[in-house]
PQR file with spaces between the fields and no chain letter, atoms N, CA, C, O and H, PARSE charges and radii, in Angstrom:
ATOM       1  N    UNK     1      15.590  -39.274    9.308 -0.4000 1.5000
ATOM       2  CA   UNK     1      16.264  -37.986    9.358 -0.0000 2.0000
ATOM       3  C    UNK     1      16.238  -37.285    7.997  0.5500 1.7000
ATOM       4  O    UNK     1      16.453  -36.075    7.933 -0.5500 1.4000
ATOM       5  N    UNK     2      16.061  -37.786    7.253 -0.4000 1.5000
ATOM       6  CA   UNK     2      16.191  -37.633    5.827 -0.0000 2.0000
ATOM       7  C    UNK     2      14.757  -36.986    5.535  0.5500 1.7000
ATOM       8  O    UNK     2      14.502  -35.928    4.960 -0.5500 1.4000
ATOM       9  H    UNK     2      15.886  -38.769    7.305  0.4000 1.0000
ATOM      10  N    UNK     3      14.152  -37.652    5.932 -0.4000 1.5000
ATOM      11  CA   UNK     3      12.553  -37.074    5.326 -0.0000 2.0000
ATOM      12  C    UNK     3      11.927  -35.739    6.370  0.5500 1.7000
ATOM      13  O    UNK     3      10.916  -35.048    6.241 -0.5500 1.4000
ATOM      14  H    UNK     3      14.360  -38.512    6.398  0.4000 1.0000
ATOM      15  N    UNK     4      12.828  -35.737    7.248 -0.4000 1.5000
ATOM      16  CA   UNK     4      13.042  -34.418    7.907 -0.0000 2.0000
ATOM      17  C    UNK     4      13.387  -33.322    7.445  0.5500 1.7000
ATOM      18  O    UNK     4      12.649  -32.337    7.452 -0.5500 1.4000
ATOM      19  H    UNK     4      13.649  -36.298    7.353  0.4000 1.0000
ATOM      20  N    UNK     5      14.626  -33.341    6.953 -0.4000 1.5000
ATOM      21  CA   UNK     5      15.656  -32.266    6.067 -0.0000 2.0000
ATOM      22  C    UNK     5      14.510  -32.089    4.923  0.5500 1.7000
ATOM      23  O    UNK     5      13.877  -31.059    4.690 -0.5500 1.4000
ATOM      24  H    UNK     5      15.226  -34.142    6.948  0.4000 1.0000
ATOM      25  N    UNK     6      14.413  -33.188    4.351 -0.4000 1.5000
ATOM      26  CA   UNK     6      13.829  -32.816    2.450 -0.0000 2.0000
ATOM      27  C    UNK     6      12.294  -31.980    3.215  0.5500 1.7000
ATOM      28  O    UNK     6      12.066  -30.915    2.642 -0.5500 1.4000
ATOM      29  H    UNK     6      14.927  -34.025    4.541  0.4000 1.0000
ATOM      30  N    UNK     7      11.546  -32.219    4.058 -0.4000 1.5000
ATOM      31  CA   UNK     7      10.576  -31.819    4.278 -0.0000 2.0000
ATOM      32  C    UNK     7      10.377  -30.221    4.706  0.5500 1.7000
ATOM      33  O    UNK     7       9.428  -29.480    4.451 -0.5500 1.4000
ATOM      34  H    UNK     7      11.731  -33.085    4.523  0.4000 1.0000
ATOM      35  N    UNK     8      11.638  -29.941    5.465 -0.4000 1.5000
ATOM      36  CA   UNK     8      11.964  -28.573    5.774 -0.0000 2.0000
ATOM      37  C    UNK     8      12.559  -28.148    4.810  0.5500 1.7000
ATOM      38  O    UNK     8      13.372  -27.494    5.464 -0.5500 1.4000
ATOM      39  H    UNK     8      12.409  -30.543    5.672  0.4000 1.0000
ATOM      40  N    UNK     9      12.824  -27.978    3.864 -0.4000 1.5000
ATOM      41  CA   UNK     9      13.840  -27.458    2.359 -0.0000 2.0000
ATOM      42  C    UNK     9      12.436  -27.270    1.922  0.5500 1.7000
ATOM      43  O    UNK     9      12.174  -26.083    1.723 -0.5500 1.4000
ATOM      44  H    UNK     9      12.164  -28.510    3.333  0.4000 1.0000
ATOM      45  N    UNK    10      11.440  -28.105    1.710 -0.4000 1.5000
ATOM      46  CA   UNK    10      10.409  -27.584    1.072 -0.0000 2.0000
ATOM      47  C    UNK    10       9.618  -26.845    1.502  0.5500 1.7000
ATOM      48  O    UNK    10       9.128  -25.974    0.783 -0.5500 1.4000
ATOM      49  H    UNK    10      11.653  -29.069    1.871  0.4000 1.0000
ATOM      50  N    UNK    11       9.243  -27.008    2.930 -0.4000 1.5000
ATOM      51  CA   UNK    11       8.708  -25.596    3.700 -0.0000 2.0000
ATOM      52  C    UNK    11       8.973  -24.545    3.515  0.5500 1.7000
ATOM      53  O    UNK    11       8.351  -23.502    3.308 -0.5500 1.4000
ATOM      54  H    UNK    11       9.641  -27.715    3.514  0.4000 1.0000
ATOM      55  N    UNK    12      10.434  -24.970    3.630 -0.4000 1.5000
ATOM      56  CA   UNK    12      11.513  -23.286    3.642 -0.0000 2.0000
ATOM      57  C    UNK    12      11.107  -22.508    1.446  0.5500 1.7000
ATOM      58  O    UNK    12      10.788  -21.389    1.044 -0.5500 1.4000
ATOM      59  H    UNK    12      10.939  -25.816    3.798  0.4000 1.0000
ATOM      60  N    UNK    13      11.265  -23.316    0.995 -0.4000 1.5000
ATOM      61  CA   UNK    13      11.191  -22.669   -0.521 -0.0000 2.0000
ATOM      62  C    UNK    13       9.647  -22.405   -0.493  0.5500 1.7000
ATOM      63  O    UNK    13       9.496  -21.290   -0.991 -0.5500 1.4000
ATOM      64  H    UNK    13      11.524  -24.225    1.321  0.4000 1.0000
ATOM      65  N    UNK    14       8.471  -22.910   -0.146 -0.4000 1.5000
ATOM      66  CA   UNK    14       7.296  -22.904   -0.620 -0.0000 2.0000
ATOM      67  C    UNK    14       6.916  -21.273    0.306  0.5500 1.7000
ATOM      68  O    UNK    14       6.269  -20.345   -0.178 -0.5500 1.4000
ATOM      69  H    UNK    14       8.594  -23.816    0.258  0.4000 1.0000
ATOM      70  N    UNK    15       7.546  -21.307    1.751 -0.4000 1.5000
ATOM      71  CA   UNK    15       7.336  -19.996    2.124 -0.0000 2.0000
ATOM      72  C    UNK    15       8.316  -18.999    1.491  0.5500 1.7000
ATOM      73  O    UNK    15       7.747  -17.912    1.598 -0.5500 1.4000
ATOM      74  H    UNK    15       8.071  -22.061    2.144  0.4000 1.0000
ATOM      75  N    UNK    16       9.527  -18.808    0.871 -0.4000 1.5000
ATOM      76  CA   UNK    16       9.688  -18.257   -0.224 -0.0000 2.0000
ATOM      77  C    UNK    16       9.632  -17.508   -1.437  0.5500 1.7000
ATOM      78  O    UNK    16      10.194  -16.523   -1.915 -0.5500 1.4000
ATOM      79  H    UNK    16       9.989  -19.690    0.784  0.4000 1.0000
ATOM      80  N    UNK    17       8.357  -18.698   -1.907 -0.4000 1.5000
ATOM      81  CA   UNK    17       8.298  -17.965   -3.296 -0.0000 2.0000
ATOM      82  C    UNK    17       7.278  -16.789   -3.318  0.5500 1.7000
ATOM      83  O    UNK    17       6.610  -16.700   -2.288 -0.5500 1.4000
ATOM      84  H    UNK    17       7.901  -19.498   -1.518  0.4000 1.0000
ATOM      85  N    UNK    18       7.025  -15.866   -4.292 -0.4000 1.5000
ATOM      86  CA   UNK    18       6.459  -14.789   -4.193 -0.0000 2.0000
ATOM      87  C    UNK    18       4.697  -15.046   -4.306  0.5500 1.7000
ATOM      88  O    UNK    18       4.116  -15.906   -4.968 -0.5500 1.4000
ATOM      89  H    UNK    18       7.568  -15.938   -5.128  0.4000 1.0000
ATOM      90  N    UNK    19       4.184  -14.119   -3.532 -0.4000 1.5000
ATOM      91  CA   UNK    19       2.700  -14.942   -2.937 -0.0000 2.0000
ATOM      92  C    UNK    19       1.952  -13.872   -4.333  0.5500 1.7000
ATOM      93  O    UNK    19       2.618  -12.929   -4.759 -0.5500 1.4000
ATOM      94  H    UNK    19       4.656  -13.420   -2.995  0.4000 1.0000
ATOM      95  N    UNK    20       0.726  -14.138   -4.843 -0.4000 1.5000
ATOM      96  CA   UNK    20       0.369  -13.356   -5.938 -0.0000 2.0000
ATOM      97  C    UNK    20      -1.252  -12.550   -4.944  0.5500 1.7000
ATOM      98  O    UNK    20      -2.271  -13.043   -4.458 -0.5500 1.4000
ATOM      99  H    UNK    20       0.185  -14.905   -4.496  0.4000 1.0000
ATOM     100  N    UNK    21      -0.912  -11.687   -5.010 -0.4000 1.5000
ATOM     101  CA   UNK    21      -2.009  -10.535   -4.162 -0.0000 2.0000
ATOM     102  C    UNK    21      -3.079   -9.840   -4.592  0.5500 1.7000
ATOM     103  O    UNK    21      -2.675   -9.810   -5.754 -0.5500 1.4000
ATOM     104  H    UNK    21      -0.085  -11.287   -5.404  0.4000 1.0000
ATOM     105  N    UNK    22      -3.910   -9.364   -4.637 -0.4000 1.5000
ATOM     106  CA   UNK    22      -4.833   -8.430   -5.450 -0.0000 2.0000
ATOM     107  C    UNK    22      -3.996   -6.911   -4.674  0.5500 1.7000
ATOM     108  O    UNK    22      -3.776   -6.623   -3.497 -0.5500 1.4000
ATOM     109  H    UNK    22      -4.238   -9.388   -3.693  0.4000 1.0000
ATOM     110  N    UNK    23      -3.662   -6.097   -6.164 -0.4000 1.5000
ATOM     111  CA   UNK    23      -3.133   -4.661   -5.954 -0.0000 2.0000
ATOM     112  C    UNK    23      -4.271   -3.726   -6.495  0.5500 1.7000
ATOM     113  O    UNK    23      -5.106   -4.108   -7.315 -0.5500 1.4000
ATOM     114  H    UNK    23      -3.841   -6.331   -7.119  0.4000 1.0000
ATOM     115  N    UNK    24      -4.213   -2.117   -5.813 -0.4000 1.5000
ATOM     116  CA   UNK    24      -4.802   -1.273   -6.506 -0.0000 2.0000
ATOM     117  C    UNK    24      -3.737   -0.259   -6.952  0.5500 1.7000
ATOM     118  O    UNK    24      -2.773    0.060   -6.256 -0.5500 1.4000
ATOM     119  H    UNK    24      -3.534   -1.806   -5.147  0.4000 1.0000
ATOM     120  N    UNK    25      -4.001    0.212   -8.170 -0.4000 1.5000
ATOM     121  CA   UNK    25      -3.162    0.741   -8.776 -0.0000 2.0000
ATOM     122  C    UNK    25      -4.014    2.468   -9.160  0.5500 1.7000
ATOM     123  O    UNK    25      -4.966    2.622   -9.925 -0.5500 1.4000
ATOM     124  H    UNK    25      -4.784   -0.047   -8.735  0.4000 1.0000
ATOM     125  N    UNK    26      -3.464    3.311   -8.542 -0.4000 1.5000
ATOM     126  CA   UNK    26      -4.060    4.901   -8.499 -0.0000 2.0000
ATOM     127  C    UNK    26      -3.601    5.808   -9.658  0.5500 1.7000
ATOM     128  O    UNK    26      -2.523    6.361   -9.442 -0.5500 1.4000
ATOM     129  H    UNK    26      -2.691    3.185   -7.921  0.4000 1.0000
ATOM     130  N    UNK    27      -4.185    6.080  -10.840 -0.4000 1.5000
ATOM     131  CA   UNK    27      -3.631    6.949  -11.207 -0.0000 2.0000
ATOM     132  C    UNK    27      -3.830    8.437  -11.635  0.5500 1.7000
ATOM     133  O    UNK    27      -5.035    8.661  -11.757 -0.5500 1.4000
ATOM     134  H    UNK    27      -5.061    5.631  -11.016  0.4000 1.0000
ATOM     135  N    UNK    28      -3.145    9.410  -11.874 -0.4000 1.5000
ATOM     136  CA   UNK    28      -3.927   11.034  -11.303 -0.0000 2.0000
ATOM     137  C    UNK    28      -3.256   11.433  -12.470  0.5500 1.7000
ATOM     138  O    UNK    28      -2.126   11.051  -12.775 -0.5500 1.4000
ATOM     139  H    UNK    28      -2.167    9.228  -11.775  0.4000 1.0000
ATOM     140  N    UNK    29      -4.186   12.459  -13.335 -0.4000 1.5000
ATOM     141  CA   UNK    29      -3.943   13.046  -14.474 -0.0000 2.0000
ATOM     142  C    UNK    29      -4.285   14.220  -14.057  0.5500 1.7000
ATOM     143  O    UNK    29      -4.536   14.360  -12.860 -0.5500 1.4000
ATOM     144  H    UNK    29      -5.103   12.770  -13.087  0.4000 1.0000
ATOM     145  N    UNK    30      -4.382   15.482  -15.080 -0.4000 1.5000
ATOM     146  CA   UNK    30      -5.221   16.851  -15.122 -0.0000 2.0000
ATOM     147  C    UNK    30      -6.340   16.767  -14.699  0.5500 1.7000
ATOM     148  O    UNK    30      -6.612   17.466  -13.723 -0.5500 1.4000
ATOM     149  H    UNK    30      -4.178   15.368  -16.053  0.4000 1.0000
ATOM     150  N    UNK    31      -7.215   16.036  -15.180 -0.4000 1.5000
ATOM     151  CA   UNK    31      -8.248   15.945  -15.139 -0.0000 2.0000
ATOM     152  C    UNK    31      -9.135   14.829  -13.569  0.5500 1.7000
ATOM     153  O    UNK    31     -10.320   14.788  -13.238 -0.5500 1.4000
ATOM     154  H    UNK    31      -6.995   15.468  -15.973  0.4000 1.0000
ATOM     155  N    UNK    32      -7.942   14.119  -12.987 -0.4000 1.5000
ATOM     156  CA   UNK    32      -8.796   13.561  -12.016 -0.0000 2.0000
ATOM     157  C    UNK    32      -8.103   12.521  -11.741  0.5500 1.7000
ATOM     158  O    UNK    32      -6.941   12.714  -12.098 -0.5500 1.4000
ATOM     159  H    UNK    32      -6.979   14.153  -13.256  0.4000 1.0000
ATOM     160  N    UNK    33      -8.287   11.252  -11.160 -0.4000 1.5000
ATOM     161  CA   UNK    33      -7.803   10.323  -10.699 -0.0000 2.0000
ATOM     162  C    UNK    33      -8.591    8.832  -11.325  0.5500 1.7000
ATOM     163  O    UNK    33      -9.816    8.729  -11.396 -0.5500 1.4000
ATOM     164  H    UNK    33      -9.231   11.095  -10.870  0.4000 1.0000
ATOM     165  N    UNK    34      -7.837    7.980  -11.652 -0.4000 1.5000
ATOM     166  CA   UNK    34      -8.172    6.323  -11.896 -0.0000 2.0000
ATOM     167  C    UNK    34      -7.510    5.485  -11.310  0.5500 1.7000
ATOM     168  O    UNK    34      -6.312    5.314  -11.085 -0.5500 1.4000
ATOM     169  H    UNK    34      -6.842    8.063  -11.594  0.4000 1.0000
ATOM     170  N    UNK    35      -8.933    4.701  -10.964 -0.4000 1.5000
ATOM     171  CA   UNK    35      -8.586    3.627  -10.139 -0.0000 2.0000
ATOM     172  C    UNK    35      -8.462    1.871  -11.085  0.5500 1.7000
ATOM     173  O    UNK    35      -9.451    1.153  -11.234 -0.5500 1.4000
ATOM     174  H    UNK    35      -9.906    4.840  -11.147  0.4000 1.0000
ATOM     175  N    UNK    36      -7.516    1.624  -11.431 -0.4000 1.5000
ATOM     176  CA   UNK    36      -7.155   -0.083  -11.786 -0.0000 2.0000
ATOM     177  C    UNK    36      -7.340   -0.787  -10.871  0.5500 1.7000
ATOM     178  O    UNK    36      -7.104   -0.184   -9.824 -0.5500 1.4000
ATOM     179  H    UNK    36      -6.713    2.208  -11.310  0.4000 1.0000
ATOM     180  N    UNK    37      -7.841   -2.395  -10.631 -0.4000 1.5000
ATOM     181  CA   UNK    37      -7.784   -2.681   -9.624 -0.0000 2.0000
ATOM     182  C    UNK    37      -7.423   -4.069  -10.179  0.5500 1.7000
ATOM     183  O    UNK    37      -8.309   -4.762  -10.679 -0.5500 1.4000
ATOM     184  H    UNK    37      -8.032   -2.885  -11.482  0.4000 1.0000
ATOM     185  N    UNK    38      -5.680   -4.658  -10.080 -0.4000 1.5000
ATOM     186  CA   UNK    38      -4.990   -5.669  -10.698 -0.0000 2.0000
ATOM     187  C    UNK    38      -5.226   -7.106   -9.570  0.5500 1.7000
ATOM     188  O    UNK    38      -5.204   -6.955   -8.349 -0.5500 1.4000
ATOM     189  H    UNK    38      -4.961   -4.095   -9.674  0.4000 1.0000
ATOM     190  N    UNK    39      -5.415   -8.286  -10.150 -0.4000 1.5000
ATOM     191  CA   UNK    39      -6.066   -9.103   -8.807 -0.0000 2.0000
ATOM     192  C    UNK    39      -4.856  -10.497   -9.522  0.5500 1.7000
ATOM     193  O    UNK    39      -4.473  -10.704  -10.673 -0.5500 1.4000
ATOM     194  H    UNK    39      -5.432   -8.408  -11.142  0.4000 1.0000
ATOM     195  N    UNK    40      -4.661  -10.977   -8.638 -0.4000 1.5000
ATOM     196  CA   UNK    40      -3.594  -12.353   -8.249 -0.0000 2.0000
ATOM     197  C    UNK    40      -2.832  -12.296   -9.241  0.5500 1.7000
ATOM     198  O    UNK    40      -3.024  -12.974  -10.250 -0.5500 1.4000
ATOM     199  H    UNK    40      -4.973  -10.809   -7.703  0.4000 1.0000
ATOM     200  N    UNK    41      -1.805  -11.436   -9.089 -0.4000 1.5000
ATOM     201  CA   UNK    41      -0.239  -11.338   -9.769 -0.0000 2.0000
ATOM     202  C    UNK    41       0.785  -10.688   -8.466  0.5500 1.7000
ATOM     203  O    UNK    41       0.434  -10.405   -7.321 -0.5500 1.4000
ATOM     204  H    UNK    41      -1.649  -10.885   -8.268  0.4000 1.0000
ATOM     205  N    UNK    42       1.920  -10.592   -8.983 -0.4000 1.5000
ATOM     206  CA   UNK    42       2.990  -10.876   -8.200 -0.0000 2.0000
ATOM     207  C    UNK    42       3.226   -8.930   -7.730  0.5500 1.7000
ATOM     208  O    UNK    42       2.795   -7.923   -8.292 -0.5500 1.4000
ATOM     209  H    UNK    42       2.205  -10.822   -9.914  0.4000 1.0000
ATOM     210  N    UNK    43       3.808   -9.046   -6.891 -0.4000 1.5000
ATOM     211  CA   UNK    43       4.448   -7.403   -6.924 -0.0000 2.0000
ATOM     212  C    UNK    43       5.009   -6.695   -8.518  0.5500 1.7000
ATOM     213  O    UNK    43       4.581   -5.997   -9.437 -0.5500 1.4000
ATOM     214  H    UNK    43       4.158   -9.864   -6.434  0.4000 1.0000
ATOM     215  N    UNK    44       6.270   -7.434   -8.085 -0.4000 1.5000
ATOM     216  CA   UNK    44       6.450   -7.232   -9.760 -0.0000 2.0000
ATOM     217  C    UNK    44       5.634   -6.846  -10.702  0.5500 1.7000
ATOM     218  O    UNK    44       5.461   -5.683  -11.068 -0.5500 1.4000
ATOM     219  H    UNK    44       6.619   -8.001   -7.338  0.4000 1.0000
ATOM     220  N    UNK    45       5.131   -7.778  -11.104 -0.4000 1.5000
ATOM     221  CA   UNK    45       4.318   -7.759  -11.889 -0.0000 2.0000
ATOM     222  C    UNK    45       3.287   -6.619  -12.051  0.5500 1.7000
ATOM     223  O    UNK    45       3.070   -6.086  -13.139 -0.5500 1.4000
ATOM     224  H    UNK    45       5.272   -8.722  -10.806  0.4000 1.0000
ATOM     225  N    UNK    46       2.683   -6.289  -10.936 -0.4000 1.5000
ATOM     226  CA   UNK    46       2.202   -5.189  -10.582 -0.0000 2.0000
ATOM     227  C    UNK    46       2.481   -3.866  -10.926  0.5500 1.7000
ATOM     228  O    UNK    46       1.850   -3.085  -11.639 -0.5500 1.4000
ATOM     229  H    UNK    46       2.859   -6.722  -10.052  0.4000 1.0000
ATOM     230  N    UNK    47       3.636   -3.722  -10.242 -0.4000 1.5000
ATOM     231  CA   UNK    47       4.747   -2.572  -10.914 -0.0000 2.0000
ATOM     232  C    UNK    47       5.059   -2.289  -11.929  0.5500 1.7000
ATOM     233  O    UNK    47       5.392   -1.122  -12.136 -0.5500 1.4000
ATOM     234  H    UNK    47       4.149   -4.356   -9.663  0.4000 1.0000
ATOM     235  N    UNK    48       5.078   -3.329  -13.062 -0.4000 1.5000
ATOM     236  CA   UNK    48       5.390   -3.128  -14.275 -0.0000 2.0000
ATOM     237  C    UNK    48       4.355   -3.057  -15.074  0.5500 1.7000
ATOM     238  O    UNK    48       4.509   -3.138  -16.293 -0.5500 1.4000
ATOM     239  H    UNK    48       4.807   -4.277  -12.894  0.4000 1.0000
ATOM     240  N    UNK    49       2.597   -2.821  -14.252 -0.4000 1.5000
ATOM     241  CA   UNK    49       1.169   -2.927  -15.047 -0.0000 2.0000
ATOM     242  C    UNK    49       1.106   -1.643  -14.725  0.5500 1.7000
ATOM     243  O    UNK    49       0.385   -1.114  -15.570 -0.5500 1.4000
ATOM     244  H    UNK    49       2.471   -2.755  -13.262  0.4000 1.0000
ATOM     245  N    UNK    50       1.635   -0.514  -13.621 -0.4000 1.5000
ATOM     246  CA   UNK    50       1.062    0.884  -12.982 -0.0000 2.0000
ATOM     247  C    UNK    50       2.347    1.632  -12.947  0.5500 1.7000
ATOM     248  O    UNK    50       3.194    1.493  -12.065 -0.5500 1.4000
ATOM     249  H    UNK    50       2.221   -0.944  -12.935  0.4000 1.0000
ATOM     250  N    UNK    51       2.434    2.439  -13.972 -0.4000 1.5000
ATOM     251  CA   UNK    51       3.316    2.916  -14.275 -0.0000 2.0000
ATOM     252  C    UNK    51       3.380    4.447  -14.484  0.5500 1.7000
ATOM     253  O    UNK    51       2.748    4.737  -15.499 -0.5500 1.4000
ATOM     254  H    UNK    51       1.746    2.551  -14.689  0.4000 1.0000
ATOM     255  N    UNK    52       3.886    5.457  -13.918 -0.4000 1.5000
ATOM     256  CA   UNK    52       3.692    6.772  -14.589 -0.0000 2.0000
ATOM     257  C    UNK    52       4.148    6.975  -15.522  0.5500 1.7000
ATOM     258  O    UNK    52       5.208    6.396  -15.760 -0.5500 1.4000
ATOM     259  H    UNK    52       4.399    5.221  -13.093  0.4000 1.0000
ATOM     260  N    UNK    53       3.601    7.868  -16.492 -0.4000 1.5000
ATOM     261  CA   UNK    53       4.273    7.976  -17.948 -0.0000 2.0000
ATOM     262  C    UNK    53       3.342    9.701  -18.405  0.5500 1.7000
ATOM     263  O    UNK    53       2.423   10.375  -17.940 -0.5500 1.4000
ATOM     264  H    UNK    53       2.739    8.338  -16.299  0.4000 1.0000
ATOM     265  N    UNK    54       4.323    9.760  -19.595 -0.4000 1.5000
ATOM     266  CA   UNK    54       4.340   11.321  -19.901 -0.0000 2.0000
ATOM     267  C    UNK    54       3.955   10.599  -21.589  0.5500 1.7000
ATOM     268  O    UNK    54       4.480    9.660  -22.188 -0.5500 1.4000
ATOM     269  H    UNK    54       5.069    9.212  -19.973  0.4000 1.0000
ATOM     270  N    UNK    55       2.957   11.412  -21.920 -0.4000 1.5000
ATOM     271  CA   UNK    55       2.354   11.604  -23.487 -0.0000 2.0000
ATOM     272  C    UNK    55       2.284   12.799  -24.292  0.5500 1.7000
ATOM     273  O    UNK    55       1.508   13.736  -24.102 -0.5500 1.4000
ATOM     274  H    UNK    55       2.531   12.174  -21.434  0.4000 1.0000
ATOM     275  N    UNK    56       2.998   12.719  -25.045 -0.4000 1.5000
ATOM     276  CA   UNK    56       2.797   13.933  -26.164 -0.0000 2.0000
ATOM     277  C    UNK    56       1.891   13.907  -26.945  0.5500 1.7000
ATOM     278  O    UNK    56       2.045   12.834  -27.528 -0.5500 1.4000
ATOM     279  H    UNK    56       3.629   11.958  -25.200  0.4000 1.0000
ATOM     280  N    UNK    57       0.979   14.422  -27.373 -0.4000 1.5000
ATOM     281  CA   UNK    57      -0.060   14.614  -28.582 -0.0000 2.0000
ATOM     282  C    UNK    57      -0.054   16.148  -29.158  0.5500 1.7000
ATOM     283  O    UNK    57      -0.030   17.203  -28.524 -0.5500 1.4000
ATOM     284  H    UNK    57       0.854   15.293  -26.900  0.4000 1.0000
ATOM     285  N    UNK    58      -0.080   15.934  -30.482 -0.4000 1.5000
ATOM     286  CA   UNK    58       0.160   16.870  -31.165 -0.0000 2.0000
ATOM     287  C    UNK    58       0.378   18.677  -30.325  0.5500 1.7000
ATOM     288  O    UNK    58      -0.317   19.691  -30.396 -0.5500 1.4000
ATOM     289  H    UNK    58      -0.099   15.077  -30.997  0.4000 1.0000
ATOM     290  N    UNK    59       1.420   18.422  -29.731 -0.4000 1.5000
ATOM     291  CA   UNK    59       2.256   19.997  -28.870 -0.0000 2.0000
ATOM     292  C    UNK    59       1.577   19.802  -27.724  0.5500 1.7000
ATOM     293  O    UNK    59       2.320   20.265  -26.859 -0.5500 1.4000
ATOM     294  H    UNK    59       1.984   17.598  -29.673  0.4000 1.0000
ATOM     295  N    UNK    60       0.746   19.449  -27.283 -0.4000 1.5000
ATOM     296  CA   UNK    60      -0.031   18.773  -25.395 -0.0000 2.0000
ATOM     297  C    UNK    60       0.821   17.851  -24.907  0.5500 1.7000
ATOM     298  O    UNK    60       0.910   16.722  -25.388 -0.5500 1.4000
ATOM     299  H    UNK    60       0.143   19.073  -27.986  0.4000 1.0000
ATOM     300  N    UNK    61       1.305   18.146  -24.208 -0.4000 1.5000
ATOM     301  CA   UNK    61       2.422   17.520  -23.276 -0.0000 2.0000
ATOM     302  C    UNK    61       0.997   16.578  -21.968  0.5500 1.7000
ATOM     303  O    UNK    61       0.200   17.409  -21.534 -0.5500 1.4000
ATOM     304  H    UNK    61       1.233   19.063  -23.818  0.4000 1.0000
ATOM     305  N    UNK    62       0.783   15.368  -21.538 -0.4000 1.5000
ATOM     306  CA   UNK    62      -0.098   14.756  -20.627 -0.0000 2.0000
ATOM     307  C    UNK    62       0.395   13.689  -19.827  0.5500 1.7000
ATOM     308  O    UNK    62       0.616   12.537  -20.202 -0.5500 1.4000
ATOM     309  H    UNK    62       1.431   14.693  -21.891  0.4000 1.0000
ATOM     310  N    UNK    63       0.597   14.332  -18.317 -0.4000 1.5000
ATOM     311  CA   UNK    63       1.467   13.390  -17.404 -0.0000 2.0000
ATOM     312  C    UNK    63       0.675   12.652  -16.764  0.5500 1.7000
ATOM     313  O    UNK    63      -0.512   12.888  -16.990 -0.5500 1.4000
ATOM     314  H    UNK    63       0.417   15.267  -18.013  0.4000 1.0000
ATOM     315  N    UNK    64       0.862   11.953  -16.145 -0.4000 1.5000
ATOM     316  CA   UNK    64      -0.322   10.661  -15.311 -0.0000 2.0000
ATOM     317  C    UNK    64       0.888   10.011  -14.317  0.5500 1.7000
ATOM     318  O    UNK    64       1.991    9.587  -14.664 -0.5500 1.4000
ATOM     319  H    UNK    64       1.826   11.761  -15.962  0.4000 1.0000
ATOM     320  N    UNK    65       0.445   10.061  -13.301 -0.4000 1.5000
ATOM     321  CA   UNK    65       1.430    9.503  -11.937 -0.0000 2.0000
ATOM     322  C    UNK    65       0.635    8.573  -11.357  0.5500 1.7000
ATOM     323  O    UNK    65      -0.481    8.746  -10.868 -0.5500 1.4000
ATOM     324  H    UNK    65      -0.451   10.405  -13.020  0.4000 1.0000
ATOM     325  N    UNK    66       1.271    7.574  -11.437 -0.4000 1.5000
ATOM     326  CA   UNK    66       0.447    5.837  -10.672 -0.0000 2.0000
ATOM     327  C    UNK    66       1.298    5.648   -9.592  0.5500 1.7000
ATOM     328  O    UNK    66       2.518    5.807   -9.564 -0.5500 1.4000
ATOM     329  H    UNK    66       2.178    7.434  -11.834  0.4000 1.0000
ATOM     330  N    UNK    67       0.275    5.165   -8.382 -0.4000 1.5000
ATOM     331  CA   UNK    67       0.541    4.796   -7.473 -0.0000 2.0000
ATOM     332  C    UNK    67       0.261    3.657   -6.821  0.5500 1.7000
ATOM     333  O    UNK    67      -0.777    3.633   -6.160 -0.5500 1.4000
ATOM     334  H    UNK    67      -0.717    5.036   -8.405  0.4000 1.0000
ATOM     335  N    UNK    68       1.276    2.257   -6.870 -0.4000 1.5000
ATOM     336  CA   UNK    68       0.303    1.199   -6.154 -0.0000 2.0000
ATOM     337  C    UNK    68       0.202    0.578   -4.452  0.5500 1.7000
ATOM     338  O    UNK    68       1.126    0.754   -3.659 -0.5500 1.4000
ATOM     339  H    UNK    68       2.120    2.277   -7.407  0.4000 1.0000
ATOM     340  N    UNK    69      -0.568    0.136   -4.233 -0.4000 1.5000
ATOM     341  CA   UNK    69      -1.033    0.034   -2.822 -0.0000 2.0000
ATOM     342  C    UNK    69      -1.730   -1.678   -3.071  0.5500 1.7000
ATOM     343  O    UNK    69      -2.000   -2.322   -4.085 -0.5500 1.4000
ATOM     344  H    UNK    69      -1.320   -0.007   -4.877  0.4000 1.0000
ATOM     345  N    UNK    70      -1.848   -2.002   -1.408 -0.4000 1.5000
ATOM     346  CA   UNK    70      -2.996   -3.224   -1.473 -0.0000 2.0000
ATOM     347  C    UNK    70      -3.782   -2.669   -1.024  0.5500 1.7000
ATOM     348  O    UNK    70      -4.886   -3.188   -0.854 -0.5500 1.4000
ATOM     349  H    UNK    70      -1.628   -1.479   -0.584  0.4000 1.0000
């Protein structure tokens, strides 16, 4: 009975933990669109590689909006 329980506790955590995916990560400036293409990392992780962000250079304000997908 025992090696029952411990055997399902580990099923149960191993389906659990976070599976690592290949993401594409889109991103669109003035000028056009780029494609990243991030391979076996976590969501997370993901999210925190495709990011929109705003750049100043000398008085040019340059926005870029990322979008990720599988």
């Amino acid at each position: 009975m025992k090696k029952i329980t411990i055997l399902s506790i580990v099923v149960m955590s191993l389906s659990l933990m976070a599976c690592k995916k290949d993401w594409t990560c889109t991103c669109t400036d003035a000028t056009g669109g780029e494609v990243k293409k991030i391979s076996k990392i976590t969501k997370k992780q993901a999210l925190s590689n495709c990011q929109s962000k705003t750049v100043t250079e000398d008085g040019d304000t340059e926005s870029e909006t990322c979008t990720l997908s599988k």
